[in-house]
C-alpha positions in Angstrom: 27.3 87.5 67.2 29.6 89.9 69.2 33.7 88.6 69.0 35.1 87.4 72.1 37.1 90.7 72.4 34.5 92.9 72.0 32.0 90.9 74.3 35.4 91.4 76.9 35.1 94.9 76.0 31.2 94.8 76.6 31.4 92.7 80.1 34.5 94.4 81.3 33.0 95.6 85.1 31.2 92.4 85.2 34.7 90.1 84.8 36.6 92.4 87.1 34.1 92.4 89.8 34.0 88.9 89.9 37.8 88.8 89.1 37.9 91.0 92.4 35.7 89.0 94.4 37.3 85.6 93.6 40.5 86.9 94.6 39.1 88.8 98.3 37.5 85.3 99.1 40.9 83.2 97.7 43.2 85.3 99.7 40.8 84.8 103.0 39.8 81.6 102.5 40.0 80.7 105.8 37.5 83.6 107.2 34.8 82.0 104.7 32.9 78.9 105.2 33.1 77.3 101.6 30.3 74.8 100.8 30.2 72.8 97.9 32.9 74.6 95.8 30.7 77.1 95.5 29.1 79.1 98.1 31.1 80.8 99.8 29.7 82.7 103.9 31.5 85.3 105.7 30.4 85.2 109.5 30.7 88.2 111.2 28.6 90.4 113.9 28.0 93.1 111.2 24.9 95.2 112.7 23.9 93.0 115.2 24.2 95.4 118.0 21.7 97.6 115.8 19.7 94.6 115.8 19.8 94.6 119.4 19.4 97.9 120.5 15.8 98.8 118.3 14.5 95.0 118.9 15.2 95.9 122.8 13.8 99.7 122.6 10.9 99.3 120.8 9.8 96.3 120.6 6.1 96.6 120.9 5.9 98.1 117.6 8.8 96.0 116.2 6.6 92.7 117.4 3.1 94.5 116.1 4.9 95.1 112.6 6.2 91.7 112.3 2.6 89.9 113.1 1.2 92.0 110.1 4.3 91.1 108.2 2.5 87.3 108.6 -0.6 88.4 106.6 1.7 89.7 104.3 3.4 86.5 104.0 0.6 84.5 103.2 -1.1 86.8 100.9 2.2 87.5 99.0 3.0 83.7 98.6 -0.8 83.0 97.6 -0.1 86.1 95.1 3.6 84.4 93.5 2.5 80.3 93.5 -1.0 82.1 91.5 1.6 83.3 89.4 3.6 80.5 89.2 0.5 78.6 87.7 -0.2 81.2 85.5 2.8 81.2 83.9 2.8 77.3 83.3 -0.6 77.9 81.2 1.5 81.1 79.3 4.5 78.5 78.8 1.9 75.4 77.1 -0.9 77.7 75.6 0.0 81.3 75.0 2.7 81.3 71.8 5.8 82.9 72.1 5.4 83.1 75.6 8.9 85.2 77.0 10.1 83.6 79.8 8.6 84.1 83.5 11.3 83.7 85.5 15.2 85.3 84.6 18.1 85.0 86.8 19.0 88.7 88.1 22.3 89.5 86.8 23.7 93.2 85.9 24.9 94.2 83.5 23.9 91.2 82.0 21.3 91.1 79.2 19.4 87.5 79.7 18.6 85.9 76.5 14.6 85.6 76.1 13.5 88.0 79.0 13.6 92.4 77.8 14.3 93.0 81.5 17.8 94.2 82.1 19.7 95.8 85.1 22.6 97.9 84.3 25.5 96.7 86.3 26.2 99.2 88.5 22.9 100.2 89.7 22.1 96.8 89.8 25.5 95.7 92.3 24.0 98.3 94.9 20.7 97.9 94.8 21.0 94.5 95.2 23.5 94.7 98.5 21.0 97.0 99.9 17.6 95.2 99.0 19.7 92.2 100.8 20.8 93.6 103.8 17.4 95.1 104.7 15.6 91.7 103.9 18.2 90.0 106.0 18.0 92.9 108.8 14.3 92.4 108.9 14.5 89.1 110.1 17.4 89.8 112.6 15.5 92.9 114.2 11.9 90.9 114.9 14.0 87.9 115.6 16.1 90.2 118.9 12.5 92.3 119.6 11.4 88.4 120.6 14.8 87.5 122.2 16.0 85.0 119.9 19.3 85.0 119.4 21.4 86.0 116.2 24.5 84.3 116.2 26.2 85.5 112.8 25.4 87.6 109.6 27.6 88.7 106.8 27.2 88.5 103.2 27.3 85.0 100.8 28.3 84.5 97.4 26.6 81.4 95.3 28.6 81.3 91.8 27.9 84.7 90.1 24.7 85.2 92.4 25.6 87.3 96.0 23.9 88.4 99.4 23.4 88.5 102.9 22.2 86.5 106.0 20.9 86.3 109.4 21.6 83.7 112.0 19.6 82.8 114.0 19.7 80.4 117.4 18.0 77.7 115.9 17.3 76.0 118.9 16.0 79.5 120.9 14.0 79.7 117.6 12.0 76.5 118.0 11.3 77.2 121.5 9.6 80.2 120.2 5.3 80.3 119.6 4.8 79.4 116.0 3.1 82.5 115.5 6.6 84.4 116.9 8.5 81.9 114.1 5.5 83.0 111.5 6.5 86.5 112.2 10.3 86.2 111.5 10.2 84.3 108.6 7.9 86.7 107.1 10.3 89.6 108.3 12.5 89.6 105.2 9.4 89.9 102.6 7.7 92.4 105.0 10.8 95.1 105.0 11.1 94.5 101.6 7.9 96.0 100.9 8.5 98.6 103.3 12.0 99.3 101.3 9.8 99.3 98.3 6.8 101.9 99.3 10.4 103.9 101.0 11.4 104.6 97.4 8.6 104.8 95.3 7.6 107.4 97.9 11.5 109.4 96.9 10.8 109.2 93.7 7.0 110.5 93.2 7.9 113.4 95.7 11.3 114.6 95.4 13.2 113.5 92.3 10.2 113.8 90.2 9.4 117.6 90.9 13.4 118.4 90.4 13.2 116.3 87.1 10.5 118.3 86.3 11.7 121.3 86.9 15.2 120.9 85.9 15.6 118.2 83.2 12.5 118.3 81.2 12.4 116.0 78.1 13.6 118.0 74.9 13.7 115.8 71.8 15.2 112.9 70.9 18.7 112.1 69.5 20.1 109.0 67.4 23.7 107.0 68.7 23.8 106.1 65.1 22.8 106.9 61.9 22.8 103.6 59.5 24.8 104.0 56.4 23.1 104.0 53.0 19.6 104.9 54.6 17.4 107.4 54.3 18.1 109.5 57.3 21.5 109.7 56.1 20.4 110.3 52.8 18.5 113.3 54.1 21.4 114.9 56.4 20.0 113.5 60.2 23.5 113.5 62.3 23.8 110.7 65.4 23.9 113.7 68.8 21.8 116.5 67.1 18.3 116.8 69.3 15.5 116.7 67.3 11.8 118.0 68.9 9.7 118.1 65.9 8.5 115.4 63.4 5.4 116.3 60.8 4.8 119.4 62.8 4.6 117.5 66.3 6.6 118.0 69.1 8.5 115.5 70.0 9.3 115.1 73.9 10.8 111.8 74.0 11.5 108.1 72.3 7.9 107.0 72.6 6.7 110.6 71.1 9.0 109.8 68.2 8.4 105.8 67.5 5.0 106.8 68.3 4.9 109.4 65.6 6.9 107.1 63.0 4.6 104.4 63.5 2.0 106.2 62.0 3.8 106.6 58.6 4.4 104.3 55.5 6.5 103.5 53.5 7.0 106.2 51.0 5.7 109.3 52.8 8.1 111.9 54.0 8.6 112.9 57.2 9.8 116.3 58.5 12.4 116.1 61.2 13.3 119.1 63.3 16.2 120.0 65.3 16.4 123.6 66.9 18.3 125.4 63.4 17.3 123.2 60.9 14.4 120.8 59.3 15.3 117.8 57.2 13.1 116.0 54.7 13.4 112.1 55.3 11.5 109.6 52.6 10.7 106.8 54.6 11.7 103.1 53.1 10.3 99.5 53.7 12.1 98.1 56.9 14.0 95.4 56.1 11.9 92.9 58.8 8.4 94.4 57.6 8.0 95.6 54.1 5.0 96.9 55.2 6.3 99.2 57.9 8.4 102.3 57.7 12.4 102.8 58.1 14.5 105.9 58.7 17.8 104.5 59.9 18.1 106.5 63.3 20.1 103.6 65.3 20.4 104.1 69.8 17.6 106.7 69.9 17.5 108.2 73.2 15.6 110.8 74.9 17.6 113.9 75.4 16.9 116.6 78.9 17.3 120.4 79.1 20.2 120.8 81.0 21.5 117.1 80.4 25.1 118.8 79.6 24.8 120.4 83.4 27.6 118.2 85.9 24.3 117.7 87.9 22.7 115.4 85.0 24.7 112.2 85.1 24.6 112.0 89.1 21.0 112.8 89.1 19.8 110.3 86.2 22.2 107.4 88.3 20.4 108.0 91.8 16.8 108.1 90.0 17.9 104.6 88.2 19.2 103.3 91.6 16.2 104.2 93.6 14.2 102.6 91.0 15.7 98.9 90.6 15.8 99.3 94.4 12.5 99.3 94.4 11.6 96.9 91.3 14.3 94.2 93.0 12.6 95.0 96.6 9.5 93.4 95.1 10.6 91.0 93.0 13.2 89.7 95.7 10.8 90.0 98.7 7.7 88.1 96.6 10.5 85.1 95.4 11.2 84.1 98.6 7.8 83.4 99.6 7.7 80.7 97.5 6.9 77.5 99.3 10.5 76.5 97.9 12.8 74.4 100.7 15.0 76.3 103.4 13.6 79.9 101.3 11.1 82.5 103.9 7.8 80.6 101.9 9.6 77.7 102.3 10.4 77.9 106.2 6.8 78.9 106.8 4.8 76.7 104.5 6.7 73.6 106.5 5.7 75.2 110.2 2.0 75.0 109.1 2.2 71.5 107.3 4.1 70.5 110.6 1.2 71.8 113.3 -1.5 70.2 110.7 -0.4 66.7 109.8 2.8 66.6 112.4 6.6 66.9 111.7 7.3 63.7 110.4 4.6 63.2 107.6 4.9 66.9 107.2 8.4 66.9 106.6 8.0 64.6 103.8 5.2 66.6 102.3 7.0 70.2 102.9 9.9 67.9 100.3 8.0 66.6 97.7 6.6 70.2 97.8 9.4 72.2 97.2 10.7 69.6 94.4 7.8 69.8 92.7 8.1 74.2 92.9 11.4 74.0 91.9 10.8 71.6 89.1 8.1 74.5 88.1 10.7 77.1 88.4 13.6 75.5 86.4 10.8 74.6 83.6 9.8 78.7 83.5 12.9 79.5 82.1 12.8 76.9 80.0 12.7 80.2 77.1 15.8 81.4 77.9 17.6 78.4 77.9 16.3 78.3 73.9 17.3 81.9 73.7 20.6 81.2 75.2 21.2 78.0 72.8 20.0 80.1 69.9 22.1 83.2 70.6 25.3 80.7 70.5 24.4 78.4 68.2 21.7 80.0 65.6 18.3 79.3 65.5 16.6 75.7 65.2 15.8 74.3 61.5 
């Protein structure tokens, strides 16, 4: 277990962007609405006039889109409360199931789950995947002449975003299809975001990544002391592209390659000068498996020395957690979970079919039951969490 300096050392963005963020929202508290201690809203008129000016110019197409964003609704919350079951059969009858459901943090790696978001990437992508989820609903909400009354960004403990106001009594005047439409707005941009960057990155950064900064070999952060790469002269930086005769493109080449070893065979290991004879040993976890001692392998670029490299890599990444936290954010709140997008519309059906006061009272029960479901799907990391501080169970 990391000591507390060097876990400061690790987490040092993360504690001075909240430090940062504690002290803008201390030092206005009275421009935020503070709500329970610990949500914090910023009302403003950010983008509203945006909001005005395409709902108002074209809002045939704007009131077309968010009617299909209504199938997209339903399907998508049919799609995450599928899901959500499955997962509650992986939890009871699949062993060592990870956990279904992490909290999105950057830069912080969540005990139980492999998924991580560096920090940086992930403060940007986040702002943006929240502004266009929020703007969707503000754009089909003016393209229908219902009035938006504030946005601005929120903070919820370490968890942040943005909102839409609506005129919640020009709102219920509204068809219920016209509600349908604008709840489902946030989850329906979301996609669009999604498809937006998946499209950048299959057309344009992937031809200049293939053309530029090809995969060359593989180098090690580390070499372990006392082990048989070290033994056999492998250096942590050098780029190897050859193992047994094989080139070697990237990481998965050369786990790939390894895996198909033993303990006891050699391997030859290639840089660009140079070939090194490495005697595999028994790993340490797995007696039966091989161990070289290469430690932070990572895949090395032609022309990843070039000023271009570090830019291009962070704008690929960026792009790419927009898009992974475009779907997972969109699909989330479709879950028929309380005030939530899934939430609102789930409750507007339930009200037209059994009428608002019985269906008030099953719309509750409802979202206590999902969000019972929820907290019990992360039910592994809170083990992993437990275990990570204090060891593992007898």
């Amino acid at each position: 277990m990391p000591s507390i300096p060097d876990a400061l050392l690790d987490y040092k963005w993360i504690i001075l962007f909240y430090l940062a963020v504690f002290l803008i929202i201390y030092f206005n508290r009275k421009k935020f609405e503070i709500h329970f201690k610990v949500f914090a809203l910023y009302k403003s008129r950010w983008g509203i006039r945006l909001m005005d000016q395409l709902g108002s110019r074209f809002s045939s197409p704007i009131k077309i889109l968010g009617y299909a964003g209504i199938v997209l609704g339903f399907a998508g919350m049919a799609f995450v409360v599928g899901s959500v079951f499955y997962a509650l059969y992986a939890l009871f009858f699949i062993p060592n199931a990870p956990a279904s459901v992490a909290p999105v943090l950057p830069g912080v790696k969540i005990p139980g789950t492999t998924f991580f978001i560096p920090f940086w990437e992930g403060i940007i992508a986040i702002f943006i995947v929240a502004v266009v989820h929020e703007f969707g609903h503000g754009v089909i909400a003016r393209a229908h002449k219902v009035e938006i009354k504030s946005t601005g960004p929120f903070v919820m403990g370490p968890f942040f975003g943005a909102f839409v106001e609506p005129d919640e009594n020009s709102l219920k005047k509204k068809k219920s299809l016209v509600q349908l439409s604008i709840f489902s707005a946030g989850p329906c941009f979301n996609l669009l975001l999604a498809l937006a960057c998946l499209g950048l990155i299959n057309l344009a950064f992937a031809p200049i990544a293939n053309s530029y900064f090809q995969p060359s070999g593989v180098s090690a952060l580390k070499i372990a002391p006392g082990s048989p790469a070290e033994a056999s002269g492998l250096q942590s930086g050098v780029v190897y592209s050859e193992l047994n005769g094989r080139q070697i493109a990237d990481v998965d080449d050369f786990v790939d390659a390894v895996s198909r070893t033993k303990p006891g065979d050699k391997l030859s290991i290639s840089s660009r000068d140079k070939s090194y004879d490495v005697v595999a040993a028994p790993n340490p976890n797995n007696a039966s498996s091989p161990y070289i001692g290469v430690v932070g392998l990572e895949t090395r670029h032609r022309n990843d020395k070039s000023l271009l490299f570090a830019p291009f890599v962070f704008i690929v990444k960026l792009f790419w957690f927009i898009f992974v936290l475009s779907i997972a954010i969109g699909t989330a709140n479709l879950l028929p979970l309380g005030p939530i997008d899934g939430g609102r519309m789930i409750l507007l059906v339930i009200n037209r079919v059994f009428g608002e006061e019985r269906g008030k009272a099953i719309w509750a029960r409802m979202s206590i039951v999902f969000l019972f479901f929820i907290i019990l799907l992360m039910t592994p990391i809170f083990k992993a969490v437990f275990e990570s501080i204090f060891g593992k169970f007898a």
